[in-house]
PAZAPA-4460 file (N, C-alpha, C; in steps of 0.05 Angstrom, whole numbers, plus 32768, in hexadecimal, padded with zeros to 4 digits):
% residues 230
    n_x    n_y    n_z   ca_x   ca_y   ca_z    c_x    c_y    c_z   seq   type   mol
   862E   8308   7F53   863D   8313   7F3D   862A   8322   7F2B     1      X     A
   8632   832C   7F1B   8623   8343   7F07   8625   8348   7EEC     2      X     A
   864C   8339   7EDC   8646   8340   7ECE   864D   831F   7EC4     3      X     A
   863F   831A   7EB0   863C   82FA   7EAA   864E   82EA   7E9C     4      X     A
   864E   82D1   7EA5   8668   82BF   7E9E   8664   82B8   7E82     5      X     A
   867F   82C3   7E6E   8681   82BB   7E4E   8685   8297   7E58     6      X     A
   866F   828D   7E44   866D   8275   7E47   867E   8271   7E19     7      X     A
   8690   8261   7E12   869A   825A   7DFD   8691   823A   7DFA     8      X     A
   8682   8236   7DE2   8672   8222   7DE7   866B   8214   7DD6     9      X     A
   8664   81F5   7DCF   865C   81EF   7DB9   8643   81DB   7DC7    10      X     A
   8637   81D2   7DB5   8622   81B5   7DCF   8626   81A1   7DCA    11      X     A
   863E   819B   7DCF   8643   817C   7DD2   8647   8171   7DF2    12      X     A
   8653   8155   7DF5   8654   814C   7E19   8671   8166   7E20    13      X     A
   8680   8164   7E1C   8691   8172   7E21   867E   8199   7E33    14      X     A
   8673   81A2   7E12   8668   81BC   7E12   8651   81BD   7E2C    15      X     A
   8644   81A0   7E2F   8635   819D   7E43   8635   81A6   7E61    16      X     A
   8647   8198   7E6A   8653   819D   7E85   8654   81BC   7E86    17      X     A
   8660   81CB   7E83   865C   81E4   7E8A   8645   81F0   7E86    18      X     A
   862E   81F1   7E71   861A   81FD   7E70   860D   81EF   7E86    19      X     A
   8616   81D6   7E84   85F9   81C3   7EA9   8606   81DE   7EC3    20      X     A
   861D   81DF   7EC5   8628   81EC   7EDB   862B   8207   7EDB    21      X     A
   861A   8211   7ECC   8618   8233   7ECC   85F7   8230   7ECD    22      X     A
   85E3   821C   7EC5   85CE   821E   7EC4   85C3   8210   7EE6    23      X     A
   85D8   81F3   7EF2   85D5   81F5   7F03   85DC   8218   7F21    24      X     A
   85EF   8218   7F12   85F1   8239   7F2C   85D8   8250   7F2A    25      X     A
   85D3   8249   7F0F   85C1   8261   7F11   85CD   827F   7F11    26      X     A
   85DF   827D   7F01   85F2   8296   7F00   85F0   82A6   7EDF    27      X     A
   85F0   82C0   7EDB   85F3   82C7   7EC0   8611   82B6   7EA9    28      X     A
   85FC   82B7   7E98   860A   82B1   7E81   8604   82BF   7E69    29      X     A
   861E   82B9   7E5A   8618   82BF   7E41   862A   82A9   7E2F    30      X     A
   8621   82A0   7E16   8628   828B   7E04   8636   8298   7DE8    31      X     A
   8655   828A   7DE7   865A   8295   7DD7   8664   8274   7DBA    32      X     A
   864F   8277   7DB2   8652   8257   7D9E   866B   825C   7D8E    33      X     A
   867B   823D   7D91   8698   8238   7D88   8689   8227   7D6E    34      X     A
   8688   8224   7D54   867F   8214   7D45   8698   8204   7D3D    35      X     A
   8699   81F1   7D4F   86B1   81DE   7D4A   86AE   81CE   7D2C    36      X     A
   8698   81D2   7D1F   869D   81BD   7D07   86A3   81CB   7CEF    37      X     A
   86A4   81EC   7CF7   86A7   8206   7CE8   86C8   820B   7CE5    38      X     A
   86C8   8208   7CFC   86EB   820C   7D05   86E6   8223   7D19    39      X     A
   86D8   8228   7D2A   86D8   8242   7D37   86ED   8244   7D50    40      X     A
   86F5   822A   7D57   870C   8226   7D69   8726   822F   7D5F    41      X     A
   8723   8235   7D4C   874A   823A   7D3E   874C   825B   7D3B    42      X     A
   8731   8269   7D44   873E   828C   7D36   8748   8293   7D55    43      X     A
   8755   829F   7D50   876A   82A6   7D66   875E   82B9   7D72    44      X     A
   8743   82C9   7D7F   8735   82C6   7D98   872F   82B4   7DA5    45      X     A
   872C   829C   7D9A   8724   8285   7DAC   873A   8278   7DB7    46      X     A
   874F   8274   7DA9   876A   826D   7DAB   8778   827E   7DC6    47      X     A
   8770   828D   7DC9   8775   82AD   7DD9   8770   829E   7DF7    48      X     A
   875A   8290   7DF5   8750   8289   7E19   8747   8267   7E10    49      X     A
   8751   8258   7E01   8757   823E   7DFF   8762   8236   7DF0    50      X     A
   8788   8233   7DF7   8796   8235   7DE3   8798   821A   7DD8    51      X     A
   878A   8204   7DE6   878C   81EE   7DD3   8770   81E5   7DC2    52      X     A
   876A   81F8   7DB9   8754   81F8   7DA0   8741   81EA   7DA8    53      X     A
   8733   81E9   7DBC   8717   81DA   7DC7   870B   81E5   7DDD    54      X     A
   86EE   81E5   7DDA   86DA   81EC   7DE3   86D2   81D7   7DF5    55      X     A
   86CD   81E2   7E0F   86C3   81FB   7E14   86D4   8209   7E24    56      X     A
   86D3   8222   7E2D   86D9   8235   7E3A   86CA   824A   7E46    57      X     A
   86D8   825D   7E5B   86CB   8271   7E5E   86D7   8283   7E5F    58      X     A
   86D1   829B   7E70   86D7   82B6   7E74   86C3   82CA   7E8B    59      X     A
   86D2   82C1   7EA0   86CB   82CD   7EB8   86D2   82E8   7EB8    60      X     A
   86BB   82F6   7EAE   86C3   831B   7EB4   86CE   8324   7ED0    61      X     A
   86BF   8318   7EE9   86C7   831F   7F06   86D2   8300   7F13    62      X     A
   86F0   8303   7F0E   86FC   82E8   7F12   870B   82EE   7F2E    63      X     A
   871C   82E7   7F34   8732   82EA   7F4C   873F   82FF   7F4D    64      X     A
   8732   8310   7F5F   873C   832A   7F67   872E   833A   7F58    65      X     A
   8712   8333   7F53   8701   8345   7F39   8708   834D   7F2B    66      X     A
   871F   8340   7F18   8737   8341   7F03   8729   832E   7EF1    67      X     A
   871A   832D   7ECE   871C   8319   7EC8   8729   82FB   7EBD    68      X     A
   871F   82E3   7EBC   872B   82D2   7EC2   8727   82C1   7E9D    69      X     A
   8737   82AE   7E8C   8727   82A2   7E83   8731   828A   7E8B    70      X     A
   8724   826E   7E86   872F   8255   7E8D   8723   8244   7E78    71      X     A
   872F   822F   7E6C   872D   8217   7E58   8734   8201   7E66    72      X     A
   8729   81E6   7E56   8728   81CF   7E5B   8707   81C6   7E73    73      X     A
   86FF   81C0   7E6F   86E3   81B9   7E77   86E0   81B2   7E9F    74      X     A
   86F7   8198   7E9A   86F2   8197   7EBD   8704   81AD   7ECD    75      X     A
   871D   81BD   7EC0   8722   81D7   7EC8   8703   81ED   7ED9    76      X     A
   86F9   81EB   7EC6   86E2   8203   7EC4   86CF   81FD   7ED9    77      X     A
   86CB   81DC   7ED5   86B9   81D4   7EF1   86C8   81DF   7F0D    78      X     A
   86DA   81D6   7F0B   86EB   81DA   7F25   86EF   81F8   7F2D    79      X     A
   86F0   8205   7F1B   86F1   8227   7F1C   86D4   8233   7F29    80      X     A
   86C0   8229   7F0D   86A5   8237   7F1F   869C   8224   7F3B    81      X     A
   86A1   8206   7F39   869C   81FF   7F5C   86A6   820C   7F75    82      X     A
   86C7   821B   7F73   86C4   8221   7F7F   86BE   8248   7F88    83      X     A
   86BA   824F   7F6C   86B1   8269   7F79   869E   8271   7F7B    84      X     A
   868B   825E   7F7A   866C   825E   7F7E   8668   8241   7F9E    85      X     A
   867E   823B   7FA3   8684   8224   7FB3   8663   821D   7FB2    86      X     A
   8662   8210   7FA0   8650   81F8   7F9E   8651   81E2   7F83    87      X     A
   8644   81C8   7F87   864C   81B2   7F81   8668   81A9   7F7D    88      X     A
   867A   81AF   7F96   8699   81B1   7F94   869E   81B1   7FB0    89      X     A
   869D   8199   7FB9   869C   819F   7FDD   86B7   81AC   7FE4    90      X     A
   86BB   81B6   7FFB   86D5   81B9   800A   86E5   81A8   801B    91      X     A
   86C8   8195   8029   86D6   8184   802B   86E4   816D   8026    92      X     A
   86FF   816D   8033   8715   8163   801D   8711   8146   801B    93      X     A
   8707   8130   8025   86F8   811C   8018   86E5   8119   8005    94      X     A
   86D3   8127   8010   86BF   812D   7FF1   86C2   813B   7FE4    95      X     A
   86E0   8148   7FE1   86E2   815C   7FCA   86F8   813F   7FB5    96      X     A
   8706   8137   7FC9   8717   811C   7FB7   8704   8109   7FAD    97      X     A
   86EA   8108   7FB6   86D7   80F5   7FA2   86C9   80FD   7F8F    98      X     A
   86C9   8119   7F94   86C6   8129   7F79   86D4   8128   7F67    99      X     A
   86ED   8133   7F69   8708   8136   7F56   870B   810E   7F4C   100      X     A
   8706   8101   7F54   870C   80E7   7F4C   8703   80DD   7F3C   101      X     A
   86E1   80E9   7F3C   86D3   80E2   7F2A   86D5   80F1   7F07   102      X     A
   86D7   810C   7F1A   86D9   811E   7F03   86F5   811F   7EF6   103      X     A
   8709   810F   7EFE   871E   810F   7EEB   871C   80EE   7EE1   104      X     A
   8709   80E0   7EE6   8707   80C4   7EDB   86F3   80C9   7EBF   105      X     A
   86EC   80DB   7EC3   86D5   80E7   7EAB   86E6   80F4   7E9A   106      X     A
   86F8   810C   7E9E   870B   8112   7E8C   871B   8103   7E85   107      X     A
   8725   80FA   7E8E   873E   80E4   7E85   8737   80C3   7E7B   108      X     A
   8720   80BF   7E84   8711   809F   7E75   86F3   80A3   7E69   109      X     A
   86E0   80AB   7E71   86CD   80AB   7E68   86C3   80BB   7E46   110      X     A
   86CF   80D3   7E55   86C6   80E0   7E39   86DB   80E2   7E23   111      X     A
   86F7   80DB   7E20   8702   80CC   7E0B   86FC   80BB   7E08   112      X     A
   86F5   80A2   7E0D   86EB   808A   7E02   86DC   808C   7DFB   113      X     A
   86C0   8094   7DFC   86AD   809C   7DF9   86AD   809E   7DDC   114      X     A
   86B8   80BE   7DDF   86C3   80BE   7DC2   86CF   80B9   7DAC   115      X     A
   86E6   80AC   7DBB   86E8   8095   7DA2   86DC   8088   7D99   116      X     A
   86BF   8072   7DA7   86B6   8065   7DAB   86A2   806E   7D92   117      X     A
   8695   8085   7D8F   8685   809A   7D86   8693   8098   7D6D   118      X     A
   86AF   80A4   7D70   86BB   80A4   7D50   86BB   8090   7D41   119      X     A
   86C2   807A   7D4F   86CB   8062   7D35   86AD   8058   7D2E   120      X     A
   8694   8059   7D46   8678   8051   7D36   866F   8060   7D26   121      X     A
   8677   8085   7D27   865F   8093   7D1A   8670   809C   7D03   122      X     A
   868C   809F   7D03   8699   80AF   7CF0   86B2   80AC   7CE5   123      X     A
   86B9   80A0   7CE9   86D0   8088   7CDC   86C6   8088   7CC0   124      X     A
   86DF   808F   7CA8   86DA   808C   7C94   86D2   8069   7C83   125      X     A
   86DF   805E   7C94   86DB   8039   7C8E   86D3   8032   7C9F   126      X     A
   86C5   8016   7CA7   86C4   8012   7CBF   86E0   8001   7CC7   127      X     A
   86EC   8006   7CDC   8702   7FF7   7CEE   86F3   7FE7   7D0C   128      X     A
   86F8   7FCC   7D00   86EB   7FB9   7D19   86F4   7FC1   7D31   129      X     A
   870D   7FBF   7D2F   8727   7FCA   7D3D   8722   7FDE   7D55   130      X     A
   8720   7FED   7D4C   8712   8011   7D59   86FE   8003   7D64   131      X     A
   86EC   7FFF   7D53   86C6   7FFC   7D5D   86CF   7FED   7D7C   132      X     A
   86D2   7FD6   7D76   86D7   7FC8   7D8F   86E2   7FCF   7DA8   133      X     A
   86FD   7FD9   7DA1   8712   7FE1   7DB9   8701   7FF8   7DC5   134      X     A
   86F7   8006   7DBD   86E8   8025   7DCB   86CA   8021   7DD4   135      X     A
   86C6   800F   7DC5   86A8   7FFF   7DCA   86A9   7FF6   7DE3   136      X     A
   86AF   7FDC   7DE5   86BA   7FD4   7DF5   86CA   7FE9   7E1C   137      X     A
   86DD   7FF9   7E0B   86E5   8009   7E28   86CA   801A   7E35   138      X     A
   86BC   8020   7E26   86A9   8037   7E28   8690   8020   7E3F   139      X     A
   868F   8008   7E33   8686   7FF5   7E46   8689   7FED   7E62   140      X     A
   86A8   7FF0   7E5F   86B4   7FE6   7E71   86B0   8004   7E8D   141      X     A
   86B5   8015   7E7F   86B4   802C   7E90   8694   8035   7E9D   142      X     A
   867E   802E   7E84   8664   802D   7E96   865A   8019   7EA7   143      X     A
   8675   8006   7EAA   8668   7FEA   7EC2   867E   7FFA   7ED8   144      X     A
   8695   8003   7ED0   8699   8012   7EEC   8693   8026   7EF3   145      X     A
   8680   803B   7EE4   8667   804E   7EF5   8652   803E   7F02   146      X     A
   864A   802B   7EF7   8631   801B   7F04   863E   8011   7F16   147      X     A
   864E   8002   7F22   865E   8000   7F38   865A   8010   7F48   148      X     A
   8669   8029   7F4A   8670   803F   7F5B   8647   8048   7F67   149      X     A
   863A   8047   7F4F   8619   804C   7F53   8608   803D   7F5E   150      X     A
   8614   8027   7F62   8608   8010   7F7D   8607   8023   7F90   151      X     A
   85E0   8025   7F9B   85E3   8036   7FB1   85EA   8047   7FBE   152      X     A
   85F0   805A   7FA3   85ED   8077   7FAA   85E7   808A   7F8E   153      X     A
   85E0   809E   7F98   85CC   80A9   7F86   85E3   80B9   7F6F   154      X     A
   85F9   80BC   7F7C   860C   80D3   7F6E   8627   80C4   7F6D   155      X     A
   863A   80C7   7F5A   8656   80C7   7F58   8665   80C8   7F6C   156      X     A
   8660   80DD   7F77   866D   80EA   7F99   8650   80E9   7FB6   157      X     A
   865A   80F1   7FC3   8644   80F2   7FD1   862D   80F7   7FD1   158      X     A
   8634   811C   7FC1   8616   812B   7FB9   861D   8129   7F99   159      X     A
   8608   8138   7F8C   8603   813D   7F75   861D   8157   7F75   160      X     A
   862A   814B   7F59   8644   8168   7F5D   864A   8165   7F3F   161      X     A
   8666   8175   7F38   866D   8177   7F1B   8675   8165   7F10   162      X     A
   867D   814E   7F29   8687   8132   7F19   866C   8127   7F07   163      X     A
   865C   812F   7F14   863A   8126   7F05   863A   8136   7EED   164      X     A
   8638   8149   7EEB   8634   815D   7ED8   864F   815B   7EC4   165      X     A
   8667   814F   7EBD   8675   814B   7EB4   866F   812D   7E9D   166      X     A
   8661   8125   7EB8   865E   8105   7EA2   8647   80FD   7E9A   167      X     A
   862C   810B   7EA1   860E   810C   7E95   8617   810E   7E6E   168      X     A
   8623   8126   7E68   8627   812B   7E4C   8631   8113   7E3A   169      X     A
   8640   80FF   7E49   864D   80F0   7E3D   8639   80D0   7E38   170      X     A
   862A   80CF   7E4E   8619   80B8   7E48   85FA   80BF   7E3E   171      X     A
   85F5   80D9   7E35   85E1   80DC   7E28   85DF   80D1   7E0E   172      X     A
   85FF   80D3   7DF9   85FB   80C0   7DE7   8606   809B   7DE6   173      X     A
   85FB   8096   7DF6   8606   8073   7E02   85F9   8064   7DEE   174      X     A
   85E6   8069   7DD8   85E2   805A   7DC4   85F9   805C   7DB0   175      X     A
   8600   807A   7DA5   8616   8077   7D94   8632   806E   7D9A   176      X     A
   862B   8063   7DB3   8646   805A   7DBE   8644   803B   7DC8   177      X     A
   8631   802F   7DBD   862A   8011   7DB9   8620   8008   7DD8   178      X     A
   861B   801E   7DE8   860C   8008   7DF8   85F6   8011   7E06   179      X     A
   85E0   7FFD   7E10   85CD   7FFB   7E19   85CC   800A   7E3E   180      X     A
   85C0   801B   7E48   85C2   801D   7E61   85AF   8009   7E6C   181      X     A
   859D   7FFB   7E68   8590   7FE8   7E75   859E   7FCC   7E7E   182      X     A
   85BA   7FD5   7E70   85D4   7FBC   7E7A   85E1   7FC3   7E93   183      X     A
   85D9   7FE1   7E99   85EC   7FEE   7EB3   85CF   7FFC   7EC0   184      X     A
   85B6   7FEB   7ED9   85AE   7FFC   7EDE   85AF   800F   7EF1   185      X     A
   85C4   8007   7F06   85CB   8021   7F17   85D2   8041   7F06   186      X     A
   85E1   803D   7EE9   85E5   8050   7EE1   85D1   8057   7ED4   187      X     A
   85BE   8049   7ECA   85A5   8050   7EBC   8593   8063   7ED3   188      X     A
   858E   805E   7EEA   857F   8067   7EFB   8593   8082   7EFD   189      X     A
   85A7   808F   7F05   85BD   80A9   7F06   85B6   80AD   7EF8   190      X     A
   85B6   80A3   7ED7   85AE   80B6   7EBE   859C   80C3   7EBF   191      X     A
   8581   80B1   7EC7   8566   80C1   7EC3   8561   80D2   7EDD   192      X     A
   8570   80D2   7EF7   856E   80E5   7F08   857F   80FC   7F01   193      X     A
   8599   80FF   7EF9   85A1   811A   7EEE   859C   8126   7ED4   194      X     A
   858E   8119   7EC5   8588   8120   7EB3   856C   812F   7EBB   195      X     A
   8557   8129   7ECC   8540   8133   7ED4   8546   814E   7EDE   196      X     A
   855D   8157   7EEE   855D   8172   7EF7   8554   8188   7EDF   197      X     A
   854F   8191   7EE4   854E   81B1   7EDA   855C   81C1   7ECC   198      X     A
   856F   81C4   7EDB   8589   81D0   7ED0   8596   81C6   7EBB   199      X     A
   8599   81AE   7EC0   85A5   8197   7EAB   8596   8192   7E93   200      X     A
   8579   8197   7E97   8569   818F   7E7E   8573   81A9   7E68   201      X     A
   8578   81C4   7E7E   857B   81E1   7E6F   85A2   81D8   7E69   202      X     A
   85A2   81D9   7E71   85C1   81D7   7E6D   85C3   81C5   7E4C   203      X     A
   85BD   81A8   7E51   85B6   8197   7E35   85B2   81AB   7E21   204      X     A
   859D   81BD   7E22   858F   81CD   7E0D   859F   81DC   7E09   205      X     A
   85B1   81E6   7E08   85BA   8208   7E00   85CB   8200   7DEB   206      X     A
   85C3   8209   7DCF   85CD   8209   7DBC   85BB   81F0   7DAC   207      X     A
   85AD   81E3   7DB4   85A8   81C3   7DAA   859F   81C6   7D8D   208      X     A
   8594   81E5   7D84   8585   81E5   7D66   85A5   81E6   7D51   209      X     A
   85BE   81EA   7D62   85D2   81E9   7D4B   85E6   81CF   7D4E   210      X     A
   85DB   81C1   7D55   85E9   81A3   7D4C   85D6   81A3   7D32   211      X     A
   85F6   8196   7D2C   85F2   8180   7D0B   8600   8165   7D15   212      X     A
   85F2   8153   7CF6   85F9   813F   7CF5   8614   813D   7CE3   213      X     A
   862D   813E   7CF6   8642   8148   7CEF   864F   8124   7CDE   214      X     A
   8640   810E   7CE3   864A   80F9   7CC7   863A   8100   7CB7   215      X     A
   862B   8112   7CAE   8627   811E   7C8D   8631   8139   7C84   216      X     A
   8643   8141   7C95   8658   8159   7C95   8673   8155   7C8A   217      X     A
   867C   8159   7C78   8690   8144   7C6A   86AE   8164   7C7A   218      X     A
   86A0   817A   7C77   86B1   8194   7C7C   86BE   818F   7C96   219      X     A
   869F   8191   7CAE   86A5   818A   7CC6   86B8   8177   7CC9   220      X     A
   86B7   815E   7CBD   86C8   814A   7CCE   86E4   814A   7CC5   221      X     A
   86E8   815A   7CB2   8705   8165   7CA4   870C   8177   7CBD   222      X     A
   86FC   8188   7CC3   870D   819B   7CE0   8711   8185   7CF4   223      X     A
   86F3   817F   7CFD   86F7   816A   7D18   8709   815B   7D1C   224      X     A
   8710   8147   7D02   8720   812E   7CFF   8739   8137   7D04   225      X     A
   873D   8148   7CE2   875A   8150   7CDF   8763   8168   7CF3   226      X     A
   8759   8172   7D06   8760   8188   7D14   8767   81A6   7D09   227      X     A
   875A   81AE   7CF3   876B   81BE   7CE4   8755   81D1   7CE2   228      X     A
   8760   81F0   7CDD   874C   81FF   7CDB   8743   81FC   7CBB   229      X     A
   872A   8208   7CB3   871F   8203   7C99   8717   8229   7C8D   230      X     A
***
């Protein structure tokens, strides 16, 4: 390809995954930062190619039928560039269903809880035992069933694929989410092997000098929280 993929972006776990998987291809990019604590998700270019107000996204100039393409929602996008770069996205249809299994157990359990888990410790206006626990707790529960599945093998799926690169972002912060990885070490050992690639270390980085510490952002967590543009 030639002319480079609009990457829409902020750096959080979510924003992650796609920069690991444009940095794993090795393909042009370009970054276009969504400042979600700004409100940059609500002006209606962004709204334009992710109509439900979240990052990340992209914009495939040479999409299907060298017509461009844009696509939202995160494991969408994996599944788009896996397969038109057909890699880390097998074809075959067993190891493409242990892909998709994982990678929709990560959308659909890991990285909501997660975040909740994240919300009620770091940014909750009171503390609620309530919250802390229940998401505490699930977020636990869900890293003893990755360490499970990581008994004896190196990857989620067979090989190293997007199901990986989907859920690296989410246990990088496993302290603010109350737990220890030295309690899960099959997953502790995956961590520090995908985290060691290359790509992934560059992927982590892109954007990293514009995080804030958004519990002393009283503005931010008025958009974040209340969903509202500012």
């Amino acid at each position: 390809m030639s002319a480079p993929i609009e990457l829409h972006y902020w750096p959080t776990p979510n924003g992650w995954k796609i920069s690991i998987m444009l940095e794993e291809l090795g393909v042009p990019y370009t970054v276009n930062y969504v400042n979600i604590g700004a409100g940059d998700q609500f002006k209606p270019e962004f709204l334009a190619i992710a109509p439900n107000n979240r990052m990340p996204a992209i914009v495939d100039p040479e999409g299907p039928d060298g017509k461009p393409i844009s696509v939202f929602e995160s494991g969408a996008i994996l599944q788009y560039l896996g397969r038109k770069f057909a890699r880390f996205y097998p074809t075959d249809e067993r190891q493409r269903v242990a892909v998709e299994e994982w990678l929709f157990w990560q959308v659909g359990g890991l990285g909501p809880m997660a975040g909740q888990a994240h919300h009620f410790r770091q940014y909750a206006p009171e503390r609620v035992e309530y919250g802390i626990n229940r998401y505490t707790n699930e977020v636990n529960r869900l890293y003893g069933v990755m360490d499970r599945r990581l008994a004896g093998r190196d990857y989620l799926a067979d090989a190293y694929s997007i199901a990986d690169m989907a859920s690296i972002g989410w246990i990088v912060p496993h302290e603010r989410q109350g737990q220890s990885l030295d309690d899960f070490p099959n997953l502790k050992s995956w961590f520090e092997r995908v985290k060691s690639r290359p790509a992934v270390q560059k992927g982590l980085a892109v954007g990293e000098e514009r995080r804030s510490n958004i519990s002393e952002d009283k503005n931010a967590q008025s958009v974040l929280f209340n969903q509202r543009a500012r």
